[in-house]
N, C-alpha and C positions, 0 to 999 in steps of 0.2 A: 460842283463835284465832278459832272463830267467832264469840264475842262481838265478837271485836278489828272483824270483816268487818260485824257486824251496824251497829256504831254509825259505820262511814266511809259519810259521806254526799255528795252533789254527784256529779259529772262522772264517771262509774267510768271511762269513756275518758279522762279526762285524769289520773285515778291509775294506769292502765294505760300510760298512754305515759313517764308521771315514773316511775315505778317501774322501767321498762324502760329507759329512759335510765341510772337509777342504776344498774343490772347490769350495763350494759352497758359502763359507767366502769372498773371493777374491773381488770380486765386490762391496756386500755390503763394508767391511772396506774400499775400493779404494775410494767409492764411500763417504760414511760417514768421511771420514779423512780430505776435503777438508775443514771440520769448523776449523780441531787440527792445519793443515797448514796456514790457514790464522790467527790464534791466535799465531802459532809460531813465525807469520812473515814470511818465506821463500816462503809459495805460493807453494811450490810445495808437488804435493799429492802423485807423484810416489814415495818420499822415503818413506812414512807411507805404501805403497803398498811392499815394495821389505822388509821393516822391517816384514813386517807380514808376507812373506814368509819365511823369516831366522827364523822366530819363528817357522814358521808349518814344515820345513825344521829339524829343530832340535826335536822338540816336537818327530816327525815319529822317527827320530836316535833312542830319548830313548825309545819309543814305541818298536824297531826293537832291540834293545839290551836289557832291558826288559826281552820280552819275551822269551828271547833265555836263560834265568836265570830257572832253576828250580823251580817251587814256594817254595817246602820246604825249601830252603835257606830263602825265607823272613821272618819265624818263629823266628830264629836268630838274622838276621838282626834288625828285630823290634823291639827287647830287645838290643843292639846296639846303634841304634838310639832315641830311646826315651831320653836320657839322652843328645844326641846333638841335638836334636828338643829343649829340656829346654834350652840349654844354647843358644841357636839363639833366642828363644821369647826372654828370659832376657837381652841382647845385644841390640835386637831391641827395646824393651821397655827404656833404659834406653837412647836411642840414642833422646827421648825428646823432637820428631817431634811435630811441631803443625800447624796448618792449621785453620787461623780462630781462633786464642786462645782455640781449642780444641782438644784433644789428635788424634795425627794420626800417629804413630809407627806403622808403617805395612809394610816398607820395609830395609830391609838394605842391603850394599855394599857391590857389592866383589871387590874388589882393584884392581886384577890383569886385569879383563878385563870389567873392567868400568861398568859392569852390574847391575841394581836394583833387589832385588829376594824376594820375598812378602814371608817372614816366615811362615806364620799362614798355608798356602795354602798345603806348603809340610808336615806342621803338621798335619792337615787333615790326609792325606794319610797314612803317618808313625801312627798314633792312629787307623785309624779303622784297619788298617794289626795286630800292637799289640793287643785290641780287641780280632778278631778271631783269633790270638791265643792262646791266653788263656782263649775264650768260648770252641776251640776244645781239648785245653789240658784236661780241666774239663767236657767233656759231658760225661761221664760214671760215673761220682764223684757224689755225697751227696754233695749239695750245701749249705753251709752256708751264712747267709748275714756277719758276723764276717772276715771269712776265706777269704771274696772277697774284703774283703776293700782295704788293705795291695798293692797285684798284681794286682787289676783291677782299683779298682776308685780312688785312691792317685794319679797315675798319671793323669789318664783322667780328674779330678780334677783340677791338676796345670797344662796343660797344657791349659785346656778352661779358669783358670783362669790369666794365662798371656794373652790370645789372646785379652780376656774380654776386656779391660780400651781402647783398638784403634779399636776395629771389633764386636760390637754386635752379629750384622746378620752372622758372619761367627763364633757364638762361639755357637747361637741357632741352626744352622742349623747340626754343627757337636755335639752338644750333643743329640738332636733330632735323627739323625744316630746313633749314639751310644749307644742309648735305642732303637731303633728297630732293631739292632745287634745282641743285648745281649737276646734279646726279641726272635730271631729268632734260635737262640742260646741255648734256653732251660732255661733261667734265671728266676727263678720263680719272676711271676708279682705282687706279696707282695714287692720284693724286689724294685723292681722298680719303685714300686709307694711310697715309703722310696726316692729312688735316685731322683726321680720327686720334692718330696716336697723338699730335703733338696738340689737340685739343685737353686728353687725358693727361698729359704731362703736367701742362699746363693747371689743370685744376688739381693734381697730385701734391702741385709748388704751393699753389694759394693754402690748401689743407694744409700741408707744412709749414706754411707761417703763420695759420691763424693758431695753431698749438702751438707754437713756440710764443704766441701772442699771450697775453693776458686780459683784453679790450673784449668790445661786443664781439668782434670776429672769432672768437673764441667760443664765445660762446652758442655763437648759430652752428658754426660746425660741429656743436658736439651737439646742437640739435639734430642738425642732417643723420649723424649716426645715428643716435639712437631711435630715430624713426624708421632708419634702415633694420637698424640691430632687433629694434623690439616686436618690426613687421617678422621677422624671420621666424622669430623666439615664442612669439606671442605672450610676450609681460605685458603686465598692468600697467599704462601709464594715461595723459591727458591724450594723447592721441589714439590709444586702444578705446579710450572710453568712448568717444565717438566715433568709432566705426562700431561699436558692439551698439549702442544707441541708433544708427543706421541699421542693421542688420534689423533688432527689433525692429524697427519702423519699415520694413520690407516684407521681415516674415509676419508680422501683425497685418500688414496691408491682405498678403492672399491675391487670391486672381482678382477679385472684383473691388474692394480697395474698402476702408472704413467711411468714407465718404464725404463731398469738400468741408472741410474748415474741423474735420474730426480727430486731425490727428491729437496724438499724445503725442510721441516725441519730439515735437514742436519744440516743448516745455525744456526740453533734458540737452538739445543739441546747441550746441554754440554757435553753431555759423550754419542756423536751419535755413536760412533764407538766401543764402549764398553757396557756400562750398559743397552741402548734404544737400539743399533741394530736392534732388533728385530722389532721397530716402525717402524725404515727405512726400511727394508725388505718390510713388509707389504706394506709401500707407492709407494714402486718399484714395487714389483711384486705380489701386490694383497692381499687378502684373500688366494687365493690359494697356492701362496708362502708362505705363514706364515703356512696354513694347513700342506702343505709339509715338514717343516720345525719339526715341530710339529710331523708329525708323524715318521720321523725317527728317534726321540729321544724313540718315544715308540717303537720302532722297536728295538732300541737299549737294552730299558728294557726289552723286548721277548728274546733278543739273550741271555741277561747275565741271566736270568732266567734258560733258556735252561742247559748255560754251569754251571751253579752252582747246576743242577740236577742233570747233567753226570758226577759232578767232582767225584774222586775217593774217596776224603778224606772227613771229618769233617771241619779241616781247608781250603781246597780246596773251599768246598761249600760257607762258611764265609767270606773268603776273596774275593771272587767274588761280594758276596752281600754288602759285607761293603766297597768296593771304587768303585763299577761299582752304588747302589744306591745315593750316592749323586749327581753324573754325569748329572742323570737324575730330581732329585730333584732341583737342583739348575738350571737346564736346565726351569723347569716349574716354577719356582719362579719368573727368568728372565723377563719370558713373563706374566705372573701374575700381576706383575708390572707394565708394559706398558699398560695394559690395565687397569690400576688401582682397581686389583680385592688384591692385595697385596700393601702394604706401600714401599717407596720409600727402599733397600736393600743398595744396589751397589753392586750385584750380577751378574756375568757376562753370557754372555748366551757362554756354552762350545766348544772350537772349534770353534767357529764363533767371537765371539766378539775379538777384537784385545787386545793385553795385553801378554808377555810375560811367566811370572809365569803361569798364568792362562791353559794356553796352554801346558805349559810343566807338569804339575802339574796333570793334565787330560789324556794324554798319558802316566805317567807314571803309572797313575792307568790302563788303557786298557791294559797296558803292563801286566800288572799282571794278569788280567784278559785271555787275552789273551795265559800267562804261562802255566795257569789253564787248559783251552783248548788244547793244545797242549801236553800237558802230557795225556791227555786222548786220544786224537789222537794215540800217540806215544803204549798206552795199545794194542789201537786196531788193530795197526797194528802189535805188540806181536803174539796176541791171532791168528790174521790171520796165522801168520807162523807157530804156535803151529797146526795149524787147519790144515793147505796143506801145508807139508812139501817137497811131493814130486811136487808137483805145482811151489812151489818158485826154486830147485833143476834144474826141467828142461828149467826153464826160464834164469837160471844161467849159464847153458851149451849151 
């Protein structure tokens, strides 16, 4: 075990807070899992319990190998994989999922070991790495909006625009990152308020053709509205009923909470162990649980801030902020939602909510993040031996 402590390197606060995050998961999912078992039929909640562990269990693996990666290699890499992030949307897209007569291509197969792996999730990752780097290739550069079409927006383009037709909320939320990237980046905000409009154009076209449509695309977009329309409105529908389900499960909790494994609305929420978690929390273990909860994510924003200040590089600095910021973003969305200050997502809350991809997908961003740290570590302790050569010498004899 202390070898295992000797060789994790980077951010110990930011393995301290992910670590505590994952522990602090346990109960909640154990506890919230008991609706998914009695809907599977089997009644038993311990395997949704020992599933979620194989996930947090593996998440740490790629976390832990990861970080032991150089970040410069991911520069490469990025350029690599974008072209196999396309052809997994295009695979999954055509694999013609529906749910509800409405488009739901958002996972697909790996064959050999029976696993589901939500596309969109790793594309994320893979786009904001590509992103920063090539904000940092060009920060010394004369930026044209012409010159950035070609390498920056073609792809991030087709990639938001495959995810588009099955994941809304996961194609606003990563182009939204993507413009406060590029933003952060040095990217003059002429340009970007060009990418802004002809982002909206853009999905103004798709809504227009999936109404002229009569397919699942049709049909999701007239889901998009009316989750829009009936947040506004406040009508009865499937998605009112679970945020008022949430709310109960907030205002039932109180400050000190009904206590672990107590909840009721466990029983009534449909995605209590994923999308609502957060409801359940509160209901168990208070306001102050949910505070808690809460502020380690901000805590979490404080560390990557830190390390994307002391990182060495340009791309160092960037890719810290472009897969450690959605983390937390989508972290406050989550709870946004449950408390009905945001429209219904299906956005999961990171590290806690159960869901496989989700979890690996998020470790593997800390992983990088983490790289980042560790490489800066690794400077200092350079610099140390540069500084007390005879110091380290007599420690050696």
């Amino acid at each position: 075990m202390q070898t295992l402590f000797n060789n994790i390197k980077g951010d110990r606060l930011i393995w301290a807070i992910v670590a505590l995050l994952a522990i602090l998961s346990f109960l909640p999912v154990y506890s919230a899992a008991s609706n998914l078992a009695y809907r599977s039929g089997g009644g038993n909640t311990f395997t949704f319990f020992i599933k979620h562990f194989v996930h947090l269990l593996l998440g740490f693996g790629i976390m832990y190998g990861i970080h032991k990666i150089p970040y410069r290699y991911f520069k490469g890499l990025s350029l690599v994989m974008i072209p196999i992030v396309v052809v997994l949307l295009v695979i999954t897209m055509l694999q013609g999922t529906t749910i509800e007569g409405a488009n739901a291509s958002r996972w697909i197969e790996i064959p050999v070991v029976g696993v589901s792996f939500q596309t969109s999730t790793f594309a994320s990752v893979v786009l904001m790495v590509y992103v920063a780097r090539y904000m940092s290739k060009i920060k010394d550069v004369a930026i044209t909006f012409r010159s950035s079409i070609l390498p920056l927006w073609i792809p991030v383009f087709l990639v938001l625009g495959l995810i588009l037709p099955s994941n809304f909320s996961t194609t606003a939320i990563m182009f939204l990152m993507v413009l406060v990237l590029v933003f952060l980046g040095g990217y003059p905000l002429r340009y970007i308020g060009i990418i802004l409009g002809l982002g909206l154009l853009g999905l103004a076209f798709f809504i227009l053709m999936a109404k002229l449509s009569t397919g699942p695309l049709s049909v999701k977009v007239e889901t998009w509205e009316n989750r829009i329309i009936n947040y506004s409105n406040n009508e009865d529908t499937e998605a009112d009923y679970q945020i008022e389900k949430a709310k109960i499960a907030i205002a039932t909790g109180g400050i000190k909470g009904l206590g672990p494994g107590k909840s009721i609305q466990k029983n009534f929420l449909p995605q209590s162990s994923s999308d609502f978690i957060y409801a359940i929390i509160i209901e168990e273990y208070g306001i102050l649980g949910g505070v808690f909860i809460m502020i380690l994510y901000l805590w979490f924003l404080f560390r990557i801030v830190i390390v994307a200040q002391k990182a060495d590089t340009d791309f160092g600095k960037l890719i810290v902020l472009g897969v450690g910021l959605p983390i937390v973003f989508q972290a406050l969305i989550n709870m946004a939602v449950a408390v009905e200050l945001f429209p219904v997502t299906g956005q999961t809350l990171p590290l806690i909510s159960s869901g496989g991809t989700s979890i690996w997908m998020t470790c593997l961003a800390i992983g990088i993040i983490l790289s980042v740290s560790a490489k800066r570590e690794e400077i200092k302790e350079q610099e140390s031996v540069e500084e007390n050569p005879l110091e380290i010498l007599s420690e050696a004899l």
